[in-house]
DOFI-268882 format. One record per residue (C-alpha): residue in three letters; chain; x, y, z. Coordinates in steps of 0.2 Angstrom, whole numbers, plus 2048, in hexadecimal, padded with zeros to 3 digits. Layout:
("Ala","A",(X,Y,Z)) ...
This chain:
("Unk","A",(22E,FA4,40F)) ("Unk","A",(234,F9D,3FE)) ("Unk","A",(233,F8B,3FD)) ("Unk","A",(246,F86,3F4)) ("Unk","A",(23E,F7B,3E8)) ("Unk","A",(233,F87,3E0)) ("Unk","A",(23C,F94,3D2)) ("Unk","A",(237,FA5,3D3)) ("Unk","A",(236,FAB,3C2)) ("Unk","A",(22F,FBA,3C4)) ("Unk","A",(23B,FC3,3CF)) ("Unk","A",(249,FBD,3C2)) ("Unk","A",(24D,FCA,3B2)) ("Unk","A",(251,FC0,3A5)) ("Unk","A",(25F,FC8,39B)) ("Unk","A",(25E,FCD,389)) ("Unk","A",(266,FBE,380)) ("Unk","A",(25C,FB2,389)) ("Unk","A",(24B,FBC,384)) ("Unk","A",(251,FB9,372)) ("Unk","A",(258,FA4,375)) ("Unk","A",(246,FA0,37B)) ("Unk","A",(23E,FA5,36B)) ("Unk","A",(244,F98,35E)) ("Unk","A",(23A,F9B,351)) ("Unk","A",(228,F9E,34A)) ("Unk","A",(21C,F90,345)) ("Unk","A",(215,F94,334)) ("Unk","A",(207,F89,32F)) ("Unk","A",(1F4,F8C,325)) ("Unk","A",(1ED,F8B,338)) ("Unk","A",(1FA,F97,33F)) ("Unk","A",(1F6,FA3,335)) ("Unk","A",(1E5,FA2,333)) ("Unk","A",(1E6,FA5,347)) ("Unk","A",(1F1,FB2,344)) ("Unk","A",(1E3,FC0,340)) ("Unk","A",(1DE,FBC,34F)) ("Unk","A",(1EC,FC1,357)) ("Unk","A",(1F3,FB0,35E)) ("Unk","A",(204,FAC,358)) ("Unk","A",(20E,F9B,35B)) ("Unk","A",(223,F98,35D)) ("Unk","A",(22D,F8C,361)) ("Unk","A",(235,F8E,371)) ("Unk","A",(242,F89,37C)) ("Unk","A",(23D,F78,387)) ("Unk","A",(242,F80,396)) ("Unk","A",(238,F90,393)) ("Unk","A",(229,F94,39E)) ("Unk","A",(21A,F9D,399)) ("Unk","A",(220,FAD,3A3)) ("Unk","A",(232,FAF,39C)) ("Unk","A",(228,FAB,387)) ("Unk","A",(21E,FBA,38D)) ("Unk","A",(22D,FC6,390)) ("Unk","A",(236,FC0,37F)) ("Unk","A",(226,FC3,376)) ("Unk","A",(222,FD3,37C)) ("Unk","A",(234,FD9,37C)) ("Unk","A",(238,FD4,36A)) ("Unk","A",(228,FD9,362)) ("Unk","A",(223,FE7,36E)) ("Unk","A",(210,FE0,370)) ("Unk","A",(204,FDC,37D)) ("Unk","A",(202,FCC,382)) ("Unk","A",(1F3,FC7,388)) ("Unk","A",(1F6,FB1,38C)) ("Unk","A",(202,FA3,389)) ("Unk","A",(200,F92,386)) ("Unk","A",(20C,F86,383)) ("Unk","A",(20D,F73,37B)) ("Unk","A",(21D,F67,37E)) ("Unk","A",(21E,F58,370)) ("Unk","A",(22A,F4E,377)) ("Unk","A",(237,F45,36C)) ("Unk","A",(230,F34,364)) ("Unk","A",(23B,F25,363)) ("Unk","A",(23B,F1F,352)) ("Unk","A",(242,F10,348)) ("Unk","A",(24B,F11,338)) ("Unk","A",(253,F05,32D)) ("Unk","A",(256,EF9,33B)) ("Unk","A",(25D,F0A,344)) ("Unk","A",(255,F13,355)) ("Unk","A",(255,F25,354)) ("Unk","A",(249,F32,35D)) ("Unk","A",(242,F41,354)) ("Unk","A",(244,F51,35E)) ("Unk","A",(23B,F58,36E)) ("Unk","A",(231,F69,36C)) ("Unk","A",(229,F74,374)) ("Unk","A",(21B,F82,36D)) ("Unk","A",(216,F90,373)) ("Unk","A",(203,F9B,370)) ("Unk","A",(205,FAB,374)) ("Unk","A",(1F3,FB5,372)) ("Unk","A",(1F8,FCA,36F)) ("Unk","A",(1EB,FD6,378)) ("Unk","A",(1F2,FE2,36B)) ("Unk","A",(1FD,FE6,35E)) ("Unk","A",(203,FD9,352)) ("Unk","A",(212,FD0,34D)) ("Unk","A",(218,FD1,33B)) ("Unk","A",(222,FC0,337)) ("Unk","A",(22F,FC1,327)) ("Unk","A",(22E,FAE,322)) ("Unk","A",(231,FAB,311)) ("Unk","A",(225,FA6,303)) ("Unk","A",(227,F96,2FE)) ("Unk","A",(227,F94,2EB)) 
């Protein structure tokens, strides 16, 4: 018996244009792509992704393996300015290690 509170991800296909709104775009930082050669790539992903569904988008858009994912949720920060209360915005990372094959990222070179 399925319990109704518990969401059964794996028997759900997930349809082509969510694959792609998970993904929102890669991090690119020194430590990123140092970790890079090592085949462990880091994106910013949708907040109400879960590690199974980031798998699929990886390995559908980039036709690779993927061995693990680990995700990382920095949650929005109330800040003050001038007297004003804002909040930055929430966001949530995602670590995706390849068993093989590698994923070439076109980012611009900054100049």
């Amino acid at each position: 018996m399925i319990h109704k509170y518990v969401n059964r991800d794996r028997k759900r296909s997930s349809s082509l244009e969510r694959l792609f709104s998970i993904m929102r775009s890669p991090i690119v930082t020194e430590k990123s792509n140092l970790r890079g050669s090592d085949g462990e790539y880091f994106f910013e992903v949708a907040m109400d992704a879960n590690k199974i569904e980031i798998k699929r988008a990886v390995e559908k858009v980039f036709s690779v393996k993927v061995k693990s994912v680990n995700t990382c949720v920095s949650y929005a920060k109330v800040k003050r300015f001038r007297g004003r209360i804002g909040h930055r915005s929430g966001v949530k990372k995602a670590m995706v290690k390849l068993i093989e094959g590698r994923i070439e990222l076109d980012v611009p070179a900054s100049s």
